[in-house]
N, C-alpha and C positions, 0 to 999 in steps of 0.2 A: 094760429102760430105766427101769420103772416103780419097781423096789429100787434101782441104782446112783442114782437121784433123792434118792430117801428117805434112803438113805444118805449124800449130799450134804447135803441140809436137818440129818438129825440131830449130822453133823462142825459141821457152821458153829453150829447150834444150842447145841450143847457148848462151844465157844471162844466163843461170847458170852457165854453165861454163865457162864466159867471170868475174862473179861476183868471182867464185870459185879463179881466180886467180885473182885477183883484192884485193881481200881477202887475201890471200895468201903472197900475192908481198908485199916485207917490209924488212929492213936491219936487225932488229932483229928478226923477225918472224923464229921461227923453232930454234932458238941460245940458248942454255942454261943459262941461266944467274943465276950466285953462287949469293944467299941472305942466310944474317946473321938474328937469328931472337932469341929473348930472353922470356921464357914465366918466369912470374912474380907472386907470391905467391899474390890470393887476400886479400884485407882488411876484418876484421871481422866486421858484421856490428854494433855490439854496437859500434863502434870506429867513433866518429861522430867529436871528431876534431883529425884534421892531426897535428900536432908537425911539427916545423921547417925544423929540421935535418932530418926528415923520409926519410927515402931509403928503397922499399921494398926490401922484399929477392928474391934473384935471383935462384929459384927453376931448373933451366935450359937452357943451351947457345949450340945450334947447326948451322950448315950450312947445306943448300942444294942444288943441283941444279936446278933450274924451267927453265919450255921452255913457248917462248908465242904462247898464241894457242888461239884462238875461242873461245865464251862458247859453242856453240855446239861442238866441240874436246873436249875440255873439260867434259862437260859428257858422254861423248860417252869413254873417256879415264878412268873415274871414273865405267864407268858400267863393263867396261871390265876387269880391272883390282884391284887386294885386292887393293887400294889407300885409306892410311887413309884420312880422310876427314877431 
C-alpha cells in the first residue's frame, strides 16, 4: 500500500512539474514589458448628453514596467508585497 502511495505522490509529483514548466516556457514570460497608461477624470452624472468636441481631462499619464506572470504569481506577488492594486 505503502509503494503504490509513493508511487502515486511521485506520478502527480512529475506532471506538476512537467506543467510548472510548460507554464513557465514562453518568449515573453518573466520579460518586463513598459505600458503606457492614462487615467481620465470621470463624467458627472447629471451630464447625460456628451457634446461633440468633449475630451475629458487628463488627470494623469505614467509608465511602468509589468512582467507576465500566472494568476497564481500574481497573487502570491500581490500578497507578499505593498503592490498597489
Amino acid at each position: 500500500a505503502f509503494e503504490a502511495a509513493a508511487d502515486r505522490l511521485e506520478t502527480r509529483l512529475r506532471r506538476y512539474k512537467r506543467r510548472l514548466k510548460s507554464h513557465n516556457s514562453g518568449p515573453a514570460n518573466g520579460q518586463p514589458t513598459d505600458i503606457a497608461y492614462t487615467v481620465m477624470a470621470p463624467l458627472a452624472d447629471d451630464d447625460e448628453d456628451i457634446p461633440e468636441n468633449f475630451a475629458p481631462a487628463i488627470v494623469a499619464e505614467s509608465t511602468m514596467t509589468l512582467k507576465t506572470m500566472s494568476v497564481a504569481s500574481a497573487v502570491i506577488e500581490l500578497d507578499t508585497k505593498d503592490s498597489p492594486v
